[in-house]
C-alpha positions as CSV (number, residue, x, y, z in Angstrom):
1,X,0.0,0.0,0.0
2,X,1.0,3.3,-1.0
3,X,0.6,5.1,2.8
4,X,-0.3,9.0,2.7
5,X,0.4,11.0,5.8
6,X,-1.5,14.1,5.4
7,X,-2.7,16.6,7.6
8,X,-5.2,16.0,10.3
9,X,-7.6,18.1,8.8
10,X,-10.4,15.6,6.8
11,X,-9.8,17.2,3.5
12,X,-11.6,17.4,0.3
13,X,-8.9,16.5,-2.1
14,X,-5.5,15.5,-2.1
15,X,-3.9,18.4,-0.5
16,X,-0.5,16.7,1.8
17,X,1.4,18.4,4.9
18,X,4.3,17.4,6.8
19,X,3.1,19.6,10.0
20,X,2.1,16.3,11.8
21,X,4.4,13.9,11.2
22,X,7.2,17.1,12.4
23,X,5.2,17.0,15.4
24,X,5.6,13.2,15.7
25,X,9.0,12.9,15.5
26,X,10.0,16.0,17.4
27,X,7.6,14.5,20.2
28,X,9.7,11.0,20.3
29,X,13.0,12.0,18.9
30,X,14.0,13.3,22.4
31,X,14.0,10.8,26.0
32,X,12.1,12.3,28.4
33,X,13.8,12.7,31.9
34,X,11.2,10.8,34.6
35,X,10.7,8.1,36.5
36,X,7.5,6.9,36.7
37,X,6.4,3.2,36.1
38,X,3.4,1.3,36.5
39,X,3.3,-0.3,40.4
40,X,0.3,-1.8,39.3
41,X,-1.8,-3.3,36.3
42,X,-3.0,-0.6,34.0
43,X,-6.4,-0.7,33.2
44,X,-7.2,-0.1,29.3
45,X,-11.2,0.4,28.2
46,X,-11.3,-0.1,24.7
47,X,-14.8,1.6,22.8
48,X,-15.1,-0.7,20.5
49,X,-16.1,-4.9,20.9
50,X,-13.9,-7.8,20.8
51,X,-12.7,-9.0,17.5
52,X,-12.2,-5.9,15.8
53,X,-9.2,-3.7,14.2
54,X,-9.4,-1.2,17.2
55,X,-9.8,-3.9,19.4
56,X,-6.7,-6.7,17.8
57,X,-4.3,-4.2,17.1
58,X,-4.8,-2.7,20.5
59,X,-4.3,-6.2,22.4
60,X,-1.0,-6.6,20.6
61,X,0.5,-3.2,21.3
62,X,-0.3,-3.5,25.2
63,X,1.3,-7.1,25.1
64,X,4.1,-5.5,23.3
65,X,4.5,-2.5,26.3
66,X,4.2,-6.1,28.8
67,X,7.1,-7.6,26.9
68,X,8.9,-4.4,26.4
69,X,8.3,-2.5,30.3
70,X,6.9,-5.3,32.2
71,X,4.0,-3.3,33.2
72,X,0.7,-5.3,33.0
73,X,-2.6,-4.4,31.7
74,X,-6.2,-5.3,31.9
75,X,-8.0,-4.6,28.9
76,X,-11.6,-4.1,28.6
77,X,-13.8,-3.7,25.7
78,X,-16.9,-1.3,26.2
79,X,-18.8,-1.4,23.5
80,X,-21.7,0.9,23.2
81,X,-23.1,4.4,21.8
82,X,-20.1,3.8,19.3
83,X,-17.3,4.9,21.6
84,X,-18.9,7.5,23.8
85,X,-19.3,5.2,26.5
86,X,-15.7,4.3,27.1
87,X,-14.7,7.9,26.0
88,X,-16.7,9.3,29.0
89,X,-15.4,6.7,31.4
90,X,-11.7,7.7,30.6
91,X,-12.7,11.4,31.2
92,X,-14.0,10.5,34.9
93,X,-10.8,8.2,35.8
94,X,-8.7,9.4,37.9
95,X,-5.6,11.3,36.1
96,X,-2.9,9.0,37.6
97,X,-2.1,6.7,34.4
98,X,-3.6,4.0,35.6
99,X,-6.6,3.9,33.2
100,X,-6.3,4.9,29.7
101,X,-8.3,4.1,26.4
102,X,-7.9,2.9,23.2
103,X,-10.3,4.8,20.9
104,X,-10.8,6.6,17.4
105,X,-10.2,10.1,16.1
106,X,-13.8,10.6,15.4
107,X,-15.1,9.8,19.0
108,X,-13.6,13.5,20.4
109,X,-13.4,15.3,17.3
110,X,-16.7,14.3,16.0
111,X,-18.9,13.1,18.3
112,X,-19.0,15.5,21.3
113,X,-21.0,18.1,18.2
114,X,-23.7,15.2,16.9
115,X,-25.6,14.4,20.5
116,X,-26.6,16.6,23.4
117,X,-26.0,13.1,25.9
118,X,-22.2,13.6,24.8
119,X,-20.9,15.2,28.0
120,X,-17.4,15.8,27.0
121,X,-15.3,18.2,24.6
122,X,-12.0,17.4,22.9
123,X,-9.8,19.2,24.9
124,X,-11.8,17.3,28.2
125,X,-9.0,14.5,27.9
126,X,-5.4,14.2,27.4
127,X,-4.0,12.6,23.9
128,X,-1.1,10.5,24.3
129,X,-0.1,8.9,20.6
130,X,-1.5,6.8,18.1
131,X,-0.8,3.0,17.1
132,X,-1.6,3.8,13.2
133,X,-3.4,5.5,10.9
134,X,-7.3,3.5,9.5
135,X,-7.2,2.3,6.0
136,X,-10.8,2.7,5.2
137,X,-12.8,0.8,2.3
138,X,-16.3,1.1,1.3
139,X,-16.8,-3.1,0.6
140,X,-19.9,-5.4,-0.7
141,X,-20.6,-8.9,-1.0
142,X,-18.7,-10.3,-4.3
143,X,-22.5,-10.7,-5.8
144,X,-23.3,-7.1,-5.2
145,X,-24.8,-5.5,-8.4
146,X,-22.3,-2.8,-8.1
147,X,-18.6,-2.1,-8.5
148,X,-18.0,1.4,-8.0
149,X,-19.5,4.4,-6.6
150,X,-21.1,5.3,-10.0
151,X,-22.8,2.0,-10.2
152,X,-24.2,1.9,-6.2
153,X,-25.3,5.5,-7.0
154,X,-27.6,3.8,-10.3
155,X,-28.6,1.1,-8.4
156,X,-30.3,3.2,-5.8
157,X,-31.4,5.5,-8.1
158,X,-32.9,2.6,-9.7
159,X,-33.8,0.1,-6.8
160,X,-34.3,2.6,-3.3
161,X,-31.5,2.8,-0.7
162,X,-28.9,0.1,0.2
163,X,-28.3,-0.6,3.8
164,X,-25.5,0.4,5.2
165,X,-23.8,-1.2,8.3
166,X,-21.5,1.5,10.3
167,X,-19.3,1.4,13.4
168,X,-19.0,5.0,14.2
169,X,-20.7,8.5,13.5
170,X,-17.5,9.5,11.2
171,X,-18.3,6.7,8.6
172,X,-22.3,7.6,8.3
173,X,-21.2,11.4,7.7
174,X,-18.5,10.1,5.4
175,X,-20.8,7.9,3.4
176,X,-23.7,11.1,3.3
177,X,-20.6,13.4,1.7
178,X,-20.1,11.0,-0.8
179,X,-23.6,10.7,-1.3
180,X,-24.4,14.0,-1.8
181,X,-21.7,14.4,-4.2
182,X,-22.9,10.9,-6.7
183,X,-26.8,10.8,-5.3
184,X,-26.5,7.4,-3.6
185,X,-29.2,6.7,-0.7
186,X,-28.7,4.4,2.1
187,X,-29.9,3.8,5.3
188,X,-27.6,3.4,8.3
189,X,-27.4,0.7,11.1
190,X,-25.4,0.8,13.9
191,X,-23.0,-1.8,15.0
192,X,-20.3,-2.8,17.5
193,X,-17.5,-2.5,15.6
194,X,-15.9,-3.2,12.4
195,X,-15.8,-7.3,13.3
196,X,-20.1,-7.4,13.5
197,X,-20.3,-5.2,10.4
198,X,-18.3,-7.0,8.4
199,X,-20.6,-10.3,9.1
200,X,-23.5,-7.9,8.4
201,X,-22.5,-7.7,4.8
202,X,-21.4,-10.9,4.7
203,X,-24.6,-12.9,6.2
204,X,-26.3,-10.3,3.6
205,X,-28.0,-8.5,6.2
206,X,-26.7,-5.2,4.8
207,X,-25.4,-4.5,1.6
208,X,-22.3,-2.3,2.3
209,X,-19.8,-1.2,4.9
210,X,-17.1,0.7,5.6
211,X,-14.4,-1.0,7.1
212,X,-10.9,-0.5,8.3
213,X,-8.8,-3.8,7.5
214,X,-11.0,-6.3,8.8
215,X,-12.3,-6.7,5.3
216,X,-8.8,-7.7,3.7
217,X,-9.0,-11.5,4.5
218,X,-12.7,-11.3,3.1
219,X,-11.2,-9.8,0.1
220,X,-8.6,-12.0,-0.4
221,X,-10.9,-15.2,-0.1
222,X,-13.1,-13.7,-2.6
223,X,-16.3,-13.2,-0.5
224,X,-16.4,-9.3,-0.5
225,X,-14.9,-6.7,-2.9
226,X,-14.1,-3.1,-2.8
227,X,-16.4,-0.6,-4.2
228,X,-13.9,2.4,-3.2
229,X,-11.3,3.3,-1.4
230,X,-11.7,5.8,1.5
231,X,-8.2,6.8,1.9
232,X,-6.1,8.8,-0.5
233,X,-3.6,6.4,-2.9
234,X,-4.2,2.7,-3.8
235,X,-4.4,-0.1,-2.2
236,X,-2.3,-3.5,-3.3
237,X,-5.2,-5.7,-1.9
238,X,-7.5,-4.0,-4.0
239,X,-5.8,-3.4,-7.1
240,X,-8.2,-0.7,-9.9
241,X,-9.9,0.0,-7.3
242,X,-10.1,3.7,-7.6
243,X,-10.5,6.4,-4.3
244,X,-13.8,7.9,-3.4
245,X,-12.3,11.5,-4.1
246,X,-11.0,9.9,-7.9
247,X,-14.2,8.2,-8.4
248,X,-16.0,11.8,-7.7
249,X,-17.3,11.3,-4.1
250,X,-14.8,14.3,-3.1
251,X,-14.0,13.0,0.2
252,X,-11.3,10.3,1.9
253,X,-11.2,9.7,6.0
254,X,-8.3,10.7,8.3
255,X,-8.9,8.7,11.2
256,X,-5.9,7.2,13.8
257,X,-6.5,4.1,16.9
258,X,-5.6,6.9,19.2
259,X,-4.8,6.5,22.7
260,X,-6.5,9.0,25.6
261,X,-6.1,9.3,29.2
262,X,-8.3,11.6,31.8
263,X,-7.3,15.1,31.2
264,X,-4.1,16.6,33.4
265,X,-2.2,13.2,33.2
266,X,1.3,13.7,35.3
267,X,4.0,14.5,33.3
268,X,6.0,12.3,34.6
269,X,3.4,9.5,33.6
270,X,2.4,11.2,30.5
271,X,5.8,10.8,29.5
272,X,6.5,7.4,30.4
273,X,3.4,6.0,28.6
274,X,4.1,8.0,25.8
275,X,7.6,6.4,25.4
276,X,5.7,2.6,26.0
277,X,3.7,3.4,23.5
278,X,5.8,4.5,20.8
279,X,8.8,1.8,21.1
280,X,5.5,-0.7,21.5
281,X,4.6,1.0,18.2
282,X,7.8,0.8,16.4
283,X,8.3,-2.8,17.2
284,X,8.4,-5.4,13.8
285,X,5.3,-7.6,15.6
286,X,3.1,-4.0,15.4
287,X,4.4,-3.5,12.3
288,X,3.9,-6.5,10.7
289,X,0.4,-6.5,12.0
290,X,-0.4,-3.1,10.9
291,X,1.5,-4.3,7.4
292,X,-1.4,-7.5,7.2
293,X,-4.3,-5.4,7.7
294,X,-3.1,-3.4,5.4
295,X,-3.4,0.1,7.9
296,X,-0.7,2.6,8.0
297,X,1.9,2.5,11.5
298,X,2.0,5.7,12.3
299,X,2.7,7.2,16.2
300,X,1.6,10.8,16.0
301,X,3.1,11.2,20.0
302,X,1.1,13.3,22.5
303,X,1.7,16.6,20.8
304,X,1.0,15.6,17.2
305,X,-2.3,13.5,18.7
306,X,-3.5,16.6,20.4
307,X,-3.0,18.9,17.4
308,X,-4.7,16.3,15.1
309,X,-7.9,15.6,17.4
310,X,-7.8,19.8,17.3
311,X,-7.4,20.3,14.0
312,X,-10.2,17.8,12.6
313,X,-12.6,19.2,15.5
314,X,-12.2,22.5,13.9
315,X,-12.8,21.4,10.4
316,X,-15.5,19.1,11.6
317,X,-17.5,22.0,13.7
318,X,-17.5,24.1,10.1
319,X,-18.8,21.3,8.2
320,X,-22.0,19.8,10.2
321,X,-24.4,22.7,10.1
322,X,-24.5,21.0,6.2
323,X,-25.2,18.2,7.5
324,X,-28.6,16.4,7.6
325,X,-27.6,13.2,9.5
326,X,-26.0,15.5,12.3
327,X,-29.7,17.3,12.4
């Protein structure tokens, strides 16, 4: 796969910075001076269920940091109001670095604008790196009717609106930007994560999805195929398979696994998870994972994370009141 690190603005186009990953490297290029370490198990709530990317890739960084540190962790997955419940359990922790989560991108710079019952803000919680950067795909069964975005948009033109499993807020308002652009229609229903929305489409009990990576071995059997891309570039899994922004749709995804702790983290801990996590994320088994599932490694560090979840909060905030899903 080609990877494209771009700014942490969503953008409509192709337009490329370097401001993040400076921020990345300058944030990991120097040791910090501290001397904190974990006394006890660290507890990790992952938003998302069991079986999914969010969810795998997580499990093998933190055994990485056990390998690496020989701190422990506890992991748990809480599943439920895609993200928002974990994201507000983090926020009421206690800021001692003893509980941190494992989340998306989308669930503090989108979601705190779409729901009134979202009590938190991004700058409510402190960002302290990334494991890599979502490849997204727009995918349906082999059998669909449609191979690209200009076919889906005939065929609902045609037949009414495909359904349209989704694992997060960010990939309904993604899949209503292209749809404004082409005139597709689609109805959206909520899942757990990427694992149960990928059997959606598979069981044909909806007819698309947007997934990141937990498709690729579906792919590769033959038993789903890609109708676009939703990152910038190409994708060697999926080779002709053109981009949403190439095939018209005028829109790709930014979106990182993105690690949070309760706001006004130590700096001593801050710092000391923040190293964990990015020798955790450098290592060849992270690597090699993030290399099958064909998503982009990619440790944006505390500073670059906080500036990206800013950035695309910003952009996002501009964008809604165009929005009819986020009515």
């Amino acid at each position: 796969m080609k990877a494209d690190i771009r700014s942490a603005v969503l953008w409509e186009g192709t337009m490329k910075t370097g401001a993040l990953l400076a921020l990345a490297v300058a944030a990991v290029a120097t040791p910090a001076a501290h001397a904190w370490e974990a006394k006890k198990p660290i507890r990790v709530v992952i938003g998302y269920g069991a079986g999914g990317s969010t969810d795998a890739i997580g499990r093998l960084t933190f055994k990485k940091i056990e390998d690496q540190k020989g701190w422990r962790f506890i992991i748990e997955n809480k599943a439920g109001a895609q993200g928002a419940l974990a994201a507000m359990e983090i926020k009421n922790a206690p800021a001692d670095g003893y509980t941190i989560g494992l989340l998306s991108t989308g669930n503090f710079a989108l979601d705190p604008y779409l729901s009134k019952a979202i009590q938190y803000k991004p700058e409510d919680l402190d960002y302290i790196g990334t494991i890599g950067k979502i490849e997204y795909a727009l995918v349906a069964a082999k059998n669909a009717p449609y191979n690209n975005l200009q076919e889906l948009a005939a065929h609902t033109k045609k037949n009414g609106p495909v359904s349209f499993s989704s694992t997060g807020k960010i990939l309904d308002l993604a899949m209503e930007r292209i749809s404004e652009k082409l005139g597709i229609t689609f109805v959206s229903a909520p899942t757990s994560g990427s694992a149960q929305s990928v059997q959606l489409v598979l069981g044909g009990h909806a007819n698309v999805t947007i997934s990141g990576g937990v498709h690729v071995p579906y792919m590769q059997s033959g038993q789903l195929k890609a109708i676009a891309l939703m990152s910038t570039g190409e994708a060697d899994y999926a080779p002709g398979v053109k981009n949403a922004v190439d095939q018209g749709g005028g829109f790709v995804i930014d979106n990182y696994f993105l690690l949070v702790a309760p706001k006004n983290l130590p700096a001593d801990a801050r710092a000391a998870l923040a190293e964990a996590i990015d020798a955790a994320v450098k290592s060849p088994e992270v690597g090699d994972y993030a290399a099958k599932t064909f998503n982009t490694r990619l440790n944006l560090g505390p500073d670059g994370s906080t500036e990206d979840v800013m950035a695309q909060s910003r952009a996002w905030r501009e964008w809604l009141p165009n929005s009819k899903l986020a009515k």
